[in-house]
C-alpha positions in Angstrom: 194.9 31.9 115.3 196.6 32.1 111.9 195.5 30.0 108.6 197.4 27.2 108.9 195.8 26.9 112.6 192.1 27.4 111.3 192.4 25.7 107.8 195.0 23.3 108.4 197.7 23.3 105.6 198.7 20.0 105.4 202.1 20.0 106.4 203.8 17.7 108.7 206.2 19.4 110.0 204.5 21.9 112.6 207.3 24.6 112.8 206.4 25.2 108.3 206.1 28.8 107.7 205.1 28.1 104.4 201.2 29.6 104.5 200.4 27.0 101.9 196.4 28.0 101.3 194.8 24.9 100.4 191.6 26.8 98.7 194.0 28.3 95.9 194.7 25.4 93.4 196.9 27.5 91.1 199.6 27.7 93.6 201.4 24.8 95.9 203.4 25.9 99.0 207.0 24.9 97.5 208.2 23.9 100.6 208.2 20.2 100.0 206.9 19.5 103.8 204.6 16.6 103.1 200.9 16.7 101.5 198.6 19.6 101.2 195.3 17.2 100.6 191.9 19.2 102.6 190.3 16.8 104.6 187.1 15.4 103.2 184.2 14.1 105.5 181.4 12.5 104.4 178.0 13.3 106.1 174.5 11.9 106.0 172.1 14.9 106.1 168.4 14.2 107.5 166.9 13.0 104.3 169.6 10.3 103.8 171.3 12.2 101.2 175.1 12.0 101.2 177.6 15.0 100.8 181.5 15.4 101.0 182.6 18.1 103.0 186.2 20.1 103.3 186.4 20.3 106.9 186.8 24.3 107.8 187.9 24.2 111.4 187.0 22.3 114.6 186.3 25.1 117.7 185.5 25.4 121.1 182.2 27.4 122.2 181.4 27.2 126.0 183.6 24.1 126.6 181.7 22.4 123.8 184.3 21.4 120.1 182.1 22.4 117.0 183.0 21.9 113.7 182.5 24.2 110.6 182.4 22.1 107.2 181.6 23.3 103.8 179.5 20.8 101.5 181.3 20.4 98.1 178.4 19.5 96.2 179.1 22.3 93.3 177.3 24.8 94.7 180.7 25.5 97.1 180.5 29.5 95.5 176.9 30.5 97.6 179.1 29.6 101.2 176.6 27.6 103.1 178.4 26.5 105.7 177.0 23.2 108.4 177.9 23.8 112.0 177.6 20.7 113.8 178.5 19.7 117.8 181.5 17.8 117.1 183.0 14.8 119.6 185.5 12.9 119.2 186.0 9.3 120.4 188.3 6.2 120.2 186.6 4.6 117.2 186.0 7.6 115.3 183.7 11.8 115.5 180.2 12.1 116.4 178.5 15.3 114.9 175.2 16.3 117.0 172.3 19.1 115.5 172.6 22.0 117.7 168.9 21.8 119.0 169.0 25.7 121.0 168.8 28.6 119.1 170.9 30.4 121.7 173.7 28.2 121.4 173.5 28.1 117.6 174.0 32.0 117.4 176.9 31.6 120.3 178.7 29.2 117.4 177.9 31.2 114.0 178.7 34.0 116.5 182.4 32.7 117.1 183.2 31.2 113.9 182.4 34.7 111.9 185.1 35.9 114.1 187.4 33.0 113.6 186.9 34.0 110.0 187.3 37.5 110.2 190.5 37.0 112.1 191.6 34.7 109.1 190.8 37.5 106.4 192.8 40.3 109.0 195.9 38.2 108.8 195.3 37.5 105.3 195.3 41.2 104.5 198.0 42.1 106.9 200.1 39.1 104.7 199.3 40.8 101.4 200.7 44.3 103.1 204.2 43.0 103.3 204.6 41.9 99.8 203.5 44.9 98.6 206.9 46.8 99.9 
């Protein structure tokens, strides 16, 4: 799974090579392929508080989708990270808690790798400038 797979970058035209990294404001892809925009959810946590999230990636664990979202509330530096079941339906998502502790370490479990994965490819990218 490359970047544009797990972070999405905006592009509209699915065959873009461009590797467009929608966390590095100082740079835009120069490709012209359409909008680089991260996609914002709002979510309404227990105590009825409301926070805008960049949506991180959208995975399967055990033929479940879960969905990775970082809160941009300021505090975006420390990395919490919500993990939430995530369905989709006709007139819009449903995010469940994860109630099992079992399957909440099978889903941190996976999405450390998808994130590991991310920062392998990122480094193997930075190799081939270098020459």
């Amino acid at each position: 799974m490359d970047d544009k797979e797990l972070f999405g970058c905006g592009c509209e035209d699915e065959d873009c090579d461009c590797n467009y990294d929608e966390f590095d404001d100082e740079f835009g892809c120069g490709c012209g392929c359409g909008d680089h925009e991260e996609e914002i959810m709002t979510i309404t946590l227990e105590d009825g508080t409301e926070v805008d999230c960049a949506i991180i990636a959208i995975f399967p664990v055990e033929d479940k989708d879960y969905i990775a979202l970082l809160p941009l509330d300021g505090n975006e530096e420390e990395g919490e990270v919500f993990l939430y079941e995530f369905k989709e339906h006709e007139d819009g998502v449903e995010l469940l808690s994860i109630e099992s502790d079992r399957v909440y370490e099978s889903v941190t479990q996976a999405f450390d790798e998808i994130l590991e994965e991310a920062d392998l490819e990122e480094l193997f990218d930075e190799d081939e400038y270098e020459d």
